[in-house]
Structures are given as C-alpha cells and as structure tokens.
C-alpha positions in Angstrom: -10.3 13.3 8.6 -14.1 13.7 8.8 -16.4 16.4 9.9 -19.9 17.4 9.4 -19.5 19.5 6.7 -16.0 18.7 5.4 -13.5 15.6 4.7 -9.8 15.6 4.2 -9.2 12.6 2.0 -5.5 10.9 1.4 -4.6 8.7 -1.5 -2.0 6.3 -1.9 -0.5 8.8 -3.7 0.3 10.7 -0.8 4.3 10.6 0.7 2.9 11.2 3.9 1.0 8.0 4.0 2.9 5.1 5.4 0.3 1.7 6.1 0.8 -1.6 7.1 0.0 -3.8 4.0 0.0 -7.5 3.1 1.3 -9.3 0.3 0.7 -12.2 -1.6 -0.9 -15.6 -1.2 1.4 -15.8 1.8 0.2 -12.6 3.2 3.5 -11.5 3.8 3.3 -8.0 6.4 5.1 -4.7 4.7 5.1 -1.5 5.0 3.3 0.6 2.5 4.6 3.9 1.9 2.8 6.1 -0.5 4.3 9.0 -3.5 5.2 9.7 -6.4 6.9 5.9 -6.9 4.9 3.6 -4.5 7.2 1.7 -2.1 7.2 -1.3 0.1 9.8 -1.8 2.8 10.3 -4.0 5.7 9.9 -7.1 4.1 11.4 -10.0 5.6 14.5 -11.4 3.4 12.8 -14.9 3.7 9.5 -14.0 2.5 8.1 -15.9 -0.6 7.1 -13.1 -2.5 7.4 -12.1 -6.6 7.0 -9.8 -9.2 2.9 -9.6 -9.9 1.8 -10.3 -6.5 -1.2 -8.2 -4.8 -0.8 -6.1 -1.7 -3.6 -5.6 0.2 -4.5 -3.3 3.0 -3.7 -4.4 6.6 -4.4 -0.8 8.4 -7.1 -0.6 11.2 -7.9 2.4 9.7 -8.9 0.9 6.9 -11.1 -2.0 6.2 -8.7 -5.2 5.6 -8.1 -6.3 2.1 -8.2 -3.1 0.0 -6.4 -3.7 -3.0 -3.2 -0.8 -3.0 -1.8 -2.4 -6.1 0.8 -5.2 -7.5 4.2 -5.2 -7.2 6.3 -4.4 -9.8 10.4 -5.0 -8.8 11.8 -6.5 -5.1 15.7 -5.9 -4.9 17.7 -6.8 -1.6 17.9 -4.4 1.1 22.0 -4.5 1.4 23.1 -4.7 5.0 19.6 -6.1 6.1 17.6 -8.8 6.8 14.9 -7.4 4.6 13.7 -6.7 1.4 12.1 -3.6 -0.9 9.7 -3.4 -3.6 8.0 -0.9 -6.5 4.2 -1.2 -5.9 1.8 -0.6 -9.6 -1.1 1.1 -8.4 -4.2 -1.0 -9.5 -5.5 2.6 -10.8 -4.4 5.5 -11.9 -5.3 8.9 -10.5 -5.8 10.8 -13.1 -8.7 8.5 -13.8 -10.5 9.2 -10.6 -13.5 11.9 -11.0 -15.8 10.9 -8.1 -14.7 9.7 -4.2 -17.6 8.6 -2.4 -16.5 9.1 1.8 -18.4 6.8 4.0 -17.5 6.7 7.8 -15.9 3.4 8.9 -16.4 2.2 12.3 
C-alpha cells in the first residue's frame, strides 16, 4: 500500500501473503504462500517439478518473474490430485537494510 508520504511494504515473509507463482523450466502455476516456513500448494500431481527448481512470481501485482526462492522438499498431497512444497528464500531477511519502493503500473 502506497501513499504520498507513507508505504506499507509486505515480504515474502509475511503469512498473510498468498501469490500465484511459477515454477520451474515447465513454468508449472502454484500457489505461493508466505511465513515463517515458505510454502507452495496447489500443484498439480502431474507436474514435472524437483527439488532445486526456481519459483518465480506470477502476481499482477507484481512484475512477472521475481525470483521468491527454490524449492527445497515436494511430498504428495494425500487424498488429492495435487502436490506441496518447502520454498528456500533466495535471501535472507535479516540481510535486508535498505527497500527501495517504486510504484508499478
């Protein structure tokens, strides 16, 4: 959220903050959903995706192809037609000092 003399500013760190997201050189569609442990969710079961690959922004709020991280683990969703996975953060928060806001349009 932006004003003139303020910003509000999530991060993917947030449990509030649930994204579409792609992943992989298939560009499989997920669900991004942010936290303490990063999670994806709605993955198809068929999807051709592993352990390493990068998940990428896919919000129109966002501009496409922001790198959110790697996954980590994928396990079977029981009783589903869909898998889960652990997302690694391709940072680390307590490494950030300086956000620079800039409106997107």
């Amino acid at each position: 959220q932006v004003s003139p003399r303020s910003s509000i500013v999530k991060t993917i760190f947030d449990p509030g903050l649930q994204m579409p997201v792609r992943v992989g050189k298939s560009e499989t569609d997920a669900l991004f959903t942010g936290g303490n442990e990063l999670t994806l969710s709605l993955i198809p079961e068929s999807a051709q995706i592993s352990a390493d690959d990068l998940v990428l922004s896919a919000s129109r709020n966002l501009p496409y192809g922001l790198e959110v991280g790697r996954i980590k683990t994928i396990e079977d969703v029981k009783g589903t037609q869909f898998k889960k996975a652990v997302v690694e953060s391709s940072f680390n928060l307590q490494d950030l000092k300086n956000v620079t806001v800039r409106p997107f349009h």
